[in-house]
Phi, psi and omega in degrees: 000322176282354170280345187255351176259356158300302207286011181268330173308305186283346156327304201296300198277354158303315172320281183300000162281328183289311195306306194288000178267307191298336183272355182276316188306285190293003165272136179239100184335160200196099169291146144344294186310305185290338207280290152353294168328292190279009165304302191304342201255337193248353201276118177315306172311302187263040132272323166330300184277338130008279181291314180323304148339277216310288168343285195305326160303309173260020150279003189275289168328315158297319203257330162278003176295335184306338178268014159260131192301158191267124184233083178260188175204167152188206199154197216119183190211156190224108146244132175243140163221088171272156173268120165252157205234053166214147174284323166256048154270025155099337189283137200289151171322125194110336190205131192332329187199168197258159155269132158208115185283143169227146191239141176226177184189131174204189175141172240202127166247148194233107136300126152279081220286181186293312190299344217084014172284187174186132177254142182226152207215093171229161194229121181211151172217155181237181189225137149200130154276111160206183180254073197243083171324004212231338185280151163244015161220141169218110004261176182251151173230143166241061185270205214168132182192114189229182181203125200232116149262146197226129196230154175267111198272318193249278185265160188076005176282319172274357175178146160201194207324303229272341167272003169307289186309305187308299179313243205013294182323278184326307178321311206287337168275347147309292180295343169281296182330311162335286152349287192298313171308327184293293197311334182265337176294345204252264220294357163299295175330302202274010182276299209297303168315319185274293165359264178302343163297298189308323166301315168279002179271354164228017164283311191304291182307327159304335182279317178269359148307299167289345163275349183271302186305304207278348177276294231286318192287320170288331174281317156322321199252329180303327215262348187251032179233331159300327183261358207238359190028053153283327182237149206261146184317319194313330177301315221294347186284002187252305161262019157309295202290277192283357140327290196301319190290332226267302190312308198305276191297355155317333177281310183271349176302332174306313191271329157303333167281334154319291187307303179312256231307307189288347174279329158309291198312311165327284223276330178252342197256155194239170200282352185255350173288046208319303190307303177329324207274348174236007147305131103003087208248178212183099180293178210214315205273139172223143198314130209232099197261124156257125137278132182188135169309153184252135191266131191273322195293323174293297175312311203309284170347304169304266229298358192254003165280288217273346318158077171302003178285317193287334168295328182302293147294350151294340183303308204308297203301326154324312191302270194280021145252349174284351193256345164287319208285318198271010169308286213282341167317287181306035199239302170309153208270164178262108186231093166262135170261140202235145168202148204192141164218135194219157174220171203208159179212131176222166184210194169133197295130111162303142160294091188321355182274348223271174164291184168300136182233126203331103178333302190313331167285331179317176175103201189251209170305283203331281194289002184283295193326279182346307164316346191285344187305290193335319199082347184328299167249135195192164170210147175235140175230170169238082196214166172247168194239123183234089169247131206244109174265159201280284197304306186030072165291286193336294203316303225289307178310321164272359171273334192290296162003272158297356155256343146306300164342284179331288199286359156272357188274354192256353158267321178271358168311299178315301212289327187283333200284341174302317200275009179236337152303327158289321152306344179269326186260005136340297179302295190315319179288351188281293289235292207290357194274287172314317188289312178317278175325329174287344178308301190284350210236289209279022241212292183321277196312329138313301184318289155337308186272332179276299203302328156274333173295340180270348174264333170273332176297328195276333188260340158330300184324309221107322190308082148177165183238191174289324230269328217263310161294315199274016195256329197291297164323283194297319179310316177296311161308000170244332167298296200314278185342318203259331174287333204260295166285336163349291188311312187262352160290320200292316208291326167280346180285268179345337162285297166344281183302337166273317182287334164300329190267353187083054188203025184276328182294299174277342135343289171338313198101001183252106173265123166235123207278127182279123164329308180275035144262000000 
């Protein structure tokens, strides 16, 4: 039997040397940094939230479109003929009322102010003709050209529709930025996380490569100890047996370093990377332990600065304090104040039916405009506007409404600014914990290591079995093993303790521009 288990033991291991050379070839170095990049450039969440940005910017823009002026126009044309219920009315003989045609044209511009007012700037001139014996220009021109401003004393003077809109607008544009900030700390994170896996998953493998080669040398030297008849065949079955346990996991680790690649690969490679995507990827960066105390007092502070979540809810609570505010607006009576000057011009053709008519009126279109200048005729006005509702259950009812709104949105701002001072000192202790353990891991792992060489020298003697060695042997792969995730456990902490304080993105070198900036 033992003549038949060398050549399968170097079978085996010529396989896996051949495996591991085409893959050493077809691995394609990988910074931490790049990994990142092409996150940032290929990652759904943040082209989602991108566009989103994009949205909010142009509701921003929509809502500010309402303060751009209103360019109205009209005309038409008219004929009237009423029955007046008078002897001078004017009317040709035979009939109830005079005709009159009229052809007109006007227009205006209504700027919408800041305040909530509105200025309006219009112009109208007319044509009319008729056989009214009562008219004194037939035909007549007429124009006009005023200005009316109208301002809101009580309710719509601190907010209304359209400044409503605007807040909103802005808010919703917090938030998406806010947004686009998370979505990139959070896919920087799940870059970094899969990153260090995948370093310990083949970092690992290495550990069970050596464990494989030191099982292969202890099943070798059992086996020249059997022919040499110090020892009965019966040893060969202890580390046979666990040479094979040793292959197993060696396979499957194989296949975890498969999946870590492909969950990396899900974060950075886009769906047009065909080739990339049967790339072999090989991280270049290895896990870099500082032990240093955290100033917690210091995290806090960032992250409760810095913390695009805490921005997210503030957007919110802007939102429904601009919706309160445009509650209690309405609760107030509506008291507009209006002022208005208008001039006025005529011209025209004497009627030959009418009495005398001033020469200064004679003329066309022209001289009706020119008149508008003289000012001869105008009017100014002054007034308030009062609409009083008697009960306005509806407003009172919508402030209670919104204000409710409110105060749940100022609860969860509290709850978020609770859950990210527990998560930054959370982190912090996982940090200072991961650094502690590598200590002890590397220790371990020493310890381990002293402790198998002294377990072969006693069976090189004879003092010592298989039993003894492969047990030494294994302590040393799981301290190697346990030093391995130490490291890269510190190194996923340190990602925590950044994504919790809000500072994973600039470590990076990634500016996303912050609402309040």
């Amino acid at each position: 039997m033992a003549r038949l288990t060398i050549p399968r033991v170097a079978a085996t291991t010529l396989l896996l040397a051949s495996l591991g050379a085409r893959s050493a070839i077809a691995d394609r170095a990988l910074t931490l940094n790049d990994a990142v990049r092409m996150a940032l450039e290929k990652n759904e969440d943040i082209v989602i939230s991108r566009e989103s940005v994009t949205a909010a910017n142009a509701g921003v823009r929509g809502a500010q479109g309402a303060y751009d002026p209103v360019l109205q126009l009209n005309g038409g044309w008219s004929r009237s003929q009423e029955p007046v219920n008078s002897v001078f009315s004017g009317a040709p003989l035979g009939h109830l009322g005079p005709e009159f045609t009229v052809a007109e044209a006007g227009g205006g511009i209504l700027q919408y102010l800041p305040t909530g007012g509105t200025l309006a700037l219009t112009a109208h001139g007319l044509r009319q003709t008729t056989d009214g014996a009562a008219a004194l220009l037939s035909p007549a021109y007429g124009t006009r050209v005023g200005v009316e401003l109208r301002q809101p004393l009580l309710r719509d003077l601190a907010v209304d529709d359209v400044r409503l809109r605007l807040r909103v607008a802005h808010a919703d544009r917090g938030a998406a930025m806010a947004s686009l900030r998370r979505s990139a700390s959070n896919t920087v994170a799940a870059v970094e996380r899969a990153y260090w896996g995948l370093v310990a998953v083949r970092q690992g493998i290495a550990v069970r490569e050596d464990a494989v080669t030191l099982a292969e040398q202890q099943l070798a030297e059992t086996q020249s100890r059997v022919q040499t008849g110090t020892v009965s065949g019966t040893e060969l079955s202890q580390p046979r047996a666990e040479l094979e346990r040793r292959r197993g996991e060696l396979f499957a680790d194989r296949e975890a370093q498969a999946r870590a690649q492909d969950a990396l690969k899900l974060l950075i490679l886009g769906d047009a990377d065909a080739a990339r995507w049967l790339e072999p990827l090989a991280p270049s960066d290895s896990a870099a332990v500082v032990a240093e105390s955290v100033d917690r007092a210091g995290a806090l502070e960032e992250a409760l600065a810095g913390r695009p979540e805490l921005d997210e809810a503030r957007a919110a609570l802007e939102v429904r304090r601009a919706e309160t505010a445009r509650a209690k607006s309405g609760v107030w009576p509506q008291l507009d104040a209006v002022a208005s000057y208008d001039r006025f011009g005529l011209s025209g053709t004497p009627n030959p039916a009418a009495p005398a008519v001033p020469g200064s009126v004679s003329g066309d279109l022209g001289s009706a405009i020119s008149a508008l200048s003289s000012g001869e005729t105008d009017a100014a006005r002054v007034a308030v506007v009062l609409g009083l509702p008697i009960t306005n259950r509806t407003a009172r009812s919508a402030v209670t409404a919104a204000r409710s709104a409110e105060r749940q949105a100022e609860a969860v701002l509290t709850r978020v600014r609770k859950t990210i001072c527990a998560e930054v000192l959370d982190a912090a202790a996982a940090l200072e914990s991961a650094a502690q353990r590598v200590t002890a891991a590397r220790a371990g792992r020493e310890a381990a290591d002293i402790q198998l060489a002294a377990e072969r020298d006693r069976f090189a003697s004879g003092r010592s079995t298989n039993f003894l060695v492969l047990t030494r042997q294994n302590d040393l792969s799981r301290a190697r093993l346990d030093e391995i995730s130490a490291r890269t456990d510190y190194e996923t902490a340190r990602t925590a303790l950044s994504l919790a304080t809000g500072s994973l993105i600039q470590s990076h070198g990634i500016d996303v521009p912050s609402p309040n900036h």
